[in-house]
N, C-alpha and C positions, 0 to 999 in steps of 0.2 A: 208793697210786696209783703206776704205773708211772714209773719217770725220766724229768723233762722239764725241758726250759729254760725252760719258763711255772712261775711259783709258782702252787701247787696257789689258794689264796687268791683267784687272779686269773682261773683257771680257774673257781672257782667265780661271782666275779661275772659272767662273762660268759655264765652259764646261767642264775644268775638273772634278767640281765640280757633274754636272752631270753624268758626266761619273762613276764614284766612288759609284756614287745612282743606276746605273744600268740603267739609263733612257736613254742612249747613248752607242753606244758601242765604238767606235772612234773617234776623235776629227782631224779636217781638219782645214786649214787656207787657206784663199785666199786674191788677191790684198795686199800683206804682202811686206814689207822693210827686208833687213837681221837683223837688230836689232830685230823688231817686230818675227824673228824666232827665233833668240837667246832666246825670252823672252817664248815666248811659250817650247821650247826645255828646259829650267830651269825649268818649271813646269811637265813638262810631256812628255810623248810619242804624236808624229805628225805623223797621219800615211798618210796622203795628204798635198799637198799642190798644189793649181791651181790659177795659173798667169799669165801673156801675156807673152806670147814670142816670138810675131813677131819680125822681123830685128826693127824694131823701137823700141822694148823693152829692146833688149839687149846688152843697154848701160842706164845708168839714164838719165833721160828725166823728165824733168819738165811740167805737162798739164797744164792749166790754170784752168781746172774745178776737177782735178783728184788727184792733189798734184803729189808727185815724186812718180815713182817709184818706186824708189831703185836700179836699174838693175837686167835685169831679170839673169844674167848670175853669179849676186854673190847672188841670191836665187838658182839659179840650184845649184852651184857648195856647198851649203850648207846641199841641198836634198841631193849626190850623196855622202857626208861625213859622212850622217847620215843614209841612207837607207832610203829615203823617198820617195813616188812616186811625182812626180813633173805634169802635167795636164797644157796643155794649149789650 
């Protein structure tokens, strides 16, 4: 997930958050780390998740403006463990 002054954690509750209000019906992740899935997958159901997954993506890759990654290839194989739709 892109650089923010919210913990990613906290961004998550406040979508499932809505979710639970009715004011959402699905909760999606994108530009996400596998931890950053782990964390959301402990709070709730992910029914998306949309990442880069050109050949440059899947392996971790450091951008200069972008942060890591992660690999796209240990987010897919997290999607495909869990039933998730992956989107790139």
């Amino acid at each position: 997930m892109p650089e923010s002054d919210v913990p990613f954690g906290e961004s998550m509750a406040a979508m499932y958050e809505m979710q639970s209000e009715g004011k959402i019906q699905h909760v999606g992740i994108s530009n996400v780390n596998p931890e950053e899935v782990e964390i959301a997958l402990s709070m709730g159901e992910v029914a998306t998740i949309e990442n880069l997954f050109g050949h440059r993506q899947r392996t971790t890759v450091t951008f200069a403006h972008e942060g890591e990654n992660g690999g796209g290839v240990k987010v897919l194989s997290l999607c495909e463990a869990n039933d998730i739709a992956f989107w790139f």
